[in-house]
Backbone bond lengths (Angstrom), bond angles and torsions (degrees), N, CA, C in turn:
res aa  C-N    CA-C-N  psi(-1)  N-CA   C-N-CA  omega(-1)  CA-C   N-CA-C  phi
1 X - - - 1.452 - - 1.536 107.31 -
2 X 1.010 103.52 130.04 1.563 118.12 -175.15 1.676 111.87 -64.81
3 X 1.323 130.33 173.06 1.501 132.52 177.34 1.732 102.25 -61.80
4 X 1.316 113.34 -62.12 1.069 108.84 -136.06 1.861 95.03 -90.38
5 X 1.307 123.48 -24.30 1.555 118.82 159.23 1.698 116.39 -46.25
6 X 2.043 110.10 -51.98 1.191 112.37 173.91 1.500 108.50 -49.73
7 X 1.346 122.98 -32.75 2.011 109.12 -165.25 1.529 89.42 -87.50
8 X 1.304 137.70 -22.93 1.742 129.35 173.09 1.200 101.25 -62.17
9 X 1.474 121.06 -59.35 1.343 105.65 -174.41 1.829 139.79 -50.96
10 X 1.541 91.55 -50.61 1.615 117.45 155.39 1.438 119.07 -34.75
11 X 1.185 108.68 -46.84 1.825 117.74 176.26 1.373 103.40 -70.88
12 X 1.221 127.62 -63.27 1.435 126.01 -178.97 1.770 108.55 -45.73
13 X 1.207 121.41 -66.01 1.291 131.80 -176.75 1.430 107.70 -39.43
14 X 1.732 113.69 -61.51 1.949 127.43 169.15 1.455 96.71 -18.66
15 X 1.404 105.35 -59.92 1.523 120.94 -138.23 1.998 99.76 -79.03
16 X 1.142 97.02 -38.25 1.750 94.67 -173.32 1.498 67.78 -87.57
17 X 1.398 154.98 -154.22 1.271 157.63 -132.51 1.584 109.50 39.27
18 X 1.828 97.19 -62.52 1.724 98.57 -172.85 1.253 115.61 -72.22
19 X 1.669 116.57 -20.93 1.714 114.13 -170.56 1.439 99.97 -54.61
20 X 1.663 100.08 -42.89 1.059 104.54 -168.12 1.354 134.57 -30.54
21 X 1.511 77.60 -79.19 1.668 111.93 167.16 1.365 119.35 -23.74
22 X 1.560 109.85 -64.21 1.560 116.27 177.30 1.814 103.25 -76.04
23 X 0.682 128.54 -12.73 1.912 130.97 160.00 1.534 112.93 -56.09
24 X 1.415 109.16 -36.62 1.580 133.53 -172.92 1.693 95.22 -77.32
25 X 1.607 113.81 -82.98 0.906 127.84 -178.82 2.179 130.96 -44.51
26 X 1.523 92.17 -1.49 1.647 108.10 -159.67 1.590 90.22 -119.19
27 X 1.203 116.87 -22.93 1.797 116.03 -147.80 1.494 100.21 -61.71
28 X 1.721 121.36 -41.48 1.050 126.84 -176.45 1.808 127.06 -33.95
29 X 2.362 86.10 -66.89 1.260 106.83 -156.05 1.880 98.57 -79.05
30 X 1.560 94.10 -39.26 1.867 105.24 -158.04 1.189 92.77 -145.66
31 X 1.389 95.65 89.90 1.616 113.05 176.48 1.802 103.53 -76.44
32 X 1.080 99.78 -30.99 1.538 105.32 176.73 1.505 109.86 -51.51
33 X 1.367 121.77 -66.88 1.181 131.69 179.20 1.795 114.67 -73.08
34 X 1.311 131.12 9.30 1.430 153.41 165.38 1.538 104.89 -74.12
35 X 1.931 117.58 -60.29 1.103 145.50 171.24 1.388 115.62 -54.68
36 X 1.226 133.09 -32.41 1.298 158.95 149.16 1.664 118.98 -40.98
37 X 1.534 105.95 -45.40 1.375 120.29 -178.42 1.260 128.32 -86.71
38 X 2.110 92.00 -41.85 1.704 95.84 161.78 1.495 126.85 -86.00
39 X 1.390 105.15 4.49 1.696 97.40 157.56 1.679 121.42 -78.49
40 X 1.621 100.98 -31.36 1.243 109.93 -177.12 1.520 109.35 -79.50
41 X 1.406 124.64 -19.89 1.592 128.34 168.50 1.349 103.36 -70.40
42 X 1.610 134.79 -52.05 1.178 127.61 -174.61 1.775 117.68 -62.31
43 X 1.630 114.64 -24.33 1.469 115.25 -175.44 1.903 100.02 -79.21
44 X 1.073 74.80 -56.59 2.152 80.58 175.51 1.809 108.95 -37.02
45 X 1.179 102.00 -52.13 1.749 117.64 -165.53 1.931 92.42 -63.05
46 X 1.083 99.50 -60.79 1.917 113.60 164.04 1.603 126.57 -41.31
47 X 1.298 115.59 -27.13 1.363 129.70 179.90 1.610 103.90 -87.94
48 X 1.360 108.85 -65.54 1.813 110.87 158.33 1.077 151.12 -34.30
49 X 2.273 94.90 -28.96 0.977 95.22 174.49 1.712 123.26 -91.99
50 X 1.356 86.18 -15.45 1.512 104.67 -176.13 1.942 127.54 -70.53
């Protein structure tokens, strides 16, 4: 894998990392909007992987 695919991938991965994060951090109050984040962590994680 070339440099500059590895830093695409890395960005994608960052990026579902934080949905995460705030998916983690939300689950409590607004689980609705938690559900929201880990769909958007799983498409990011999907874009990276692809």
């Amino acid at each position: 894998m070339d440099k500059a695919k590895r830093t695409l991938v890395q960005f994608w991965l960052k990026k579902s990392q934080r949905d995460l994060t705030a998916a983690q951090k939300l689950a409590q109050e607004l689980p609705d909007i938690a559900i929201y984040h880990c769909q958007q962590a799983a498409e990011k994680a999907l874009k990276g992987f692809l």
